[in-house]
N, C-alpha and C positions, 0 to 999 in steps of 0.2 A: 089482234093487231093493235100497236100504240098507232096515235096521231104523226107519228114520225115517217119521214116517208125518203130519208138519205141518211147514210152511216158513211163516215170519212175517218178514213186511219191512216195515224202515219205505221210505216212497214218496222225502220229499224228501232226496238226497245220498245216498241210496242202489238204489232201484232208478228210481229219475225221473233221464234228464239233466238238464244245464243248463237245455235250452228245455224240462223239463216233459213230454218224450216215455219211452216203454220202448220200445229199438230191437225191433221185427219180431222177430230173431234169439230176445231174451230172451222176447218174449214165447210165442214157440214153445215156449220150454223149457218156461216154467210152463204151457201149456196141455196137455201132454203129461204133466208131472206129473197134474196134475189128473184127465188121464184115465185114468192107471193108479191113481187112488184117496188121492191125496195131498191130505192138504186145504192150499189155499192162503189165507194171513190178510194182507191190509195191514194194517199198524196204523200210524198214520200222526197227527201234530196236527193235520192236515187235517178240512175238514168233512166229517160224513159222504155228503154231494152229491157232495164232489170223488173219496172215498174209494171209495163204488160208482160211479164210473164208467169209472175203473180194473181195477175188479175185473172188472165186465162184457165187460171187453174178454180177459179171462185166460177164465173161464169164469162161469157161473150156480149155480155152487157155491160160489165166492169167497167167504169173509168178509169184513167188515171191521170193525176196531176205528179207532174216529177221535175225534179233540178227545185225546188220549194216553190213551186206555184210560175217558173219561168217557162213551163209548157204544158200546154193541157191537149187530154187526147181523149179522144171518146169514139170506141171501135175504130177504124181509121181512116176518122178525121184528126186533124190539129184544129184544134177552136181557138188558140193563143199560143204565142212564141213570142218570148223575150229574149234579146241577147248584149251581152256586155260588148261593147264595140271594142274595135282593136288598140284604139290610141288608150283608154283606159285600163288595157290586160297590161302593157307596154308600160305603164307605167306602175301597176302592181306588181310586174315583174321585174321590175331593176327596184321597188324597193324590199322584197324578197330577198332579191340575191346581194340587195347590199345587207341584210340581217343573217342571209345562209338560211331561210325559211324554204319549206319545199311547198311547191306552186302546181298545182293542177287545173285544166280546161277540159275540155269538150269539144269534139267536130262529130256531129254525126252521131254514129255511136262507136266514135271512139275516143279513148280515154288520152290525152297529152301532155307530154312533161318534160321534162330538160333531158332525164336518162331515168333510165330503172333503177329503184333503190327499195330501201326495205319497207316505205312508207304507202310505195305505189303497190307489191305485192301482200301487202295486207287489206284492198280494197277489193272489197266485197262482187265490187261490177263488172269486176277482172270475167267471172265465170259468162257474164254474156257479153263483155265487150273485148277488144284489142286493145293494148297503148302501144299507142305513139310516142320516137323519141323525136324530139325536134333539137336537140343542143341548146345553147346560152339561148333563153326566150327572150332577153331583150334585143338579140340579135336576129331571130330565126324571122320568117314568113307567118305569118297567127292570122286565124281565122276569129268573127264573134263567138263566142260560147254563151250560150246561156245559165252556166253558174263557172267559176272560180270556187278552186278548194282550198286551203291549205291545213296543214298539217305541221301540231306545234306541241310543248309541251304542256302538258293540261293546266300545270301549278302558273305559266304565263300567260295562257290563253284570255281571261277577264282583261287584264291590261293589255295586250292588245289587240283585240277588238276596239277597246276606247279610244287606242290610238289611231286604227286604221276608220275609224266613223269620223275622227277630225281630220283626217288628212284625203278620204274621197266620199264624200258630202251626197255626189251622185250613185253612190250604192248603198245595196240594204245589205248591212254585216252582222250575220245570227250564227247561232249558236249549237252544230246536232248531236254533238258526243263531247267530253271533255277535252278532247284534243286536236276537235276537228271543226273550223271557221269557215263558215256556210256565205257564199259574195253572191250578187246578184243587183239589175238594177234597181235604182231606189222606187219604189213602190211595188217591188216583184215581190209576195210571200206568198203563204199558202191559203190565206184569207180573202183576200182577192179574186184569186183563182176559183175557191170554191164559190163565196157570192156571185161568180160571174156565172160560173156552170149553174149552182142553184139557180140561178134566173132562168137561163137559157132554159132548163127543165121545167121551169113553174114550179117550181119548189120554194116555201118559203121558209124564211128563219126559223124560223118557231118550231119545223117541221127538219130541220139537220139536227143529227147526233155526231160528233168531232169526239174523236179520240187522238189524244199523243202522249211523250214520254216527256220534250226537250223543248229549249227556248225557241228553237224554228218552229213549235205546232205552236206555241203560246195564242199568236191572233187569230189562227183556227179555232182553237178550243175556247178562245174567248167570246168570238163573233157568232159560233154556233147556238141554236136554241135550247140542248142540249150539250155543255165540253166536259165530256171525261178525262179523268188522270187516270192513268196505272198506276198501283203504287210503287214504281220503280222511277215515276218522274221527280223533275226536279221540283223543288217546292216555291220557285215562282210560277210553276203551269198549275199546282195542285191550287193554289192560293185562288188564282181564275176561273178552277174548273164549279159546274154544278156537281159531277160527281165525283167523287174519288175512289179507284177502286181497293176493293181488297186484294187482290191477282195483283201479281206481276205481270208485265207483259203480253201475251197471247189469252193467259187466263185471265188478264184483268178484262181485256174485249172480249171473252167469253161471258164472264160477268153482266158485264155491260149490256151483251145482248140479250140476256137471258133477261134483266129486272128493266132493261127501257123498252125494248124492242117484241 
């Protein structure tokens, strides 16, 4: 056994393939960690639904942190809950619909949106959640959510983000897929989340191993003692990371665990 004594991965592009699955192989690994006393965390922009049932399949000791670090759950408990309050959905929702951007929330564990469209049936958390339609959201009744999604075209997505950080100051606006803009409030990410859980465990820095793929793990893989890259990430998390894998994705955390852990 390494000095390491937490592993944190984010799920999409990095330990999820393509279709969504963790081969057999990995997940042996991590259940094996697990059992010699390693604590294992997803941290994931996924919902927390999608998030333990992942975890459940690794072991009953899993964490998870999900929405990027806007809830943390551990077996179940909630240890932290963030959520964007409504005057501010309210208003990223009339400047959405004055661009024709499609706008996503959260209640519960269910997914919220104007109307169903192609954007919302390509989401992954459809299989363990419901959507909700609510009609024109700057009109409708809205609940806090603790992340805001939308969904844009990838070659725009850089600009606006830059736009949407000067125009609401009080959110943190990142990055998980080329076409997809991760909202949340300002100081909610995944780094956070885990330095707080690592405390609560007596775990120290030195002692987390952080895997991700995208600009959302960036201050994970930075802040950890150990931050791996896939090599499927983008080249400002590789730029941060200690390691960088050879693997893509599920194989690069196979990796990982085989030469750190």
């Amino acid at each position: 056994m390494s000095g390491y004594r937490l592993l944190a991965m984010d799920l999409d592009g990095t330990l999820l393939e393509a279709d969504n699955t963790v081969p057999a192989a990995v997940n042996r690994r991590l259940q094996r960690l697990s059992a010699q006393g390693v604590y294992i965390v997803l941290a994931t922009g996924r919902m927390g639904t999608t998030a333990r049932s992942y975890a459940a399949a690794i072991s009953d000791q899993a964490m998870c942190i999900s929405f990027n670090g806007a809830l943390v759950i551990r077996g179940g408990e909630c240890l932290f809950r963030s959520e964007v309050p409504v005057p501010l959905i309210k208003r990223m929702a009339a400047f959405c619909k004055e661009r024709g951007l499609y706008l996503q929330m959260y209640s519960g564990d269910k997914i919220c949106v104007e109307e169903r469209c192609p954007e919302l049936d390509t989401d992954p958390d459809l299989k363990y959640a419901r959507a909700v339609e609510l009609g024109d959201l700057t009109q409708a009744e809205l609940r806090p959510s603790p992340k805001l999604l939308i969904s844009h075209d990838p070659a725009a997505v850089p600009a606006l983000i830059v736009e949407l950080r000067q125009l609401f100051p009080e959110l943190n606006i990142t990055q998980s897929m080329p076409y997809l803009i991760e909202i949340m409030m300002r100081g909610v990410d995944k780094s956070d989340a885990l330095r707080e859980l690592a405390r609560r465990l007596g775990v120290r820095r030195r002692e987390v191993v952080a895997c991700g793929d995208n600009f959302n793990d960036l201050p994970m893989v930075a802040w950890a003692g150990c931050g791996v890259a896939v090599a499927n990430a983008v080249p400002e998390l590789k730029n941060v990371a200690d390691y960088v894998a050879a693997g893509e994705r599920s194989a690069g955390v196979a990796e990982a665990i085989d030469r750190l852990l």
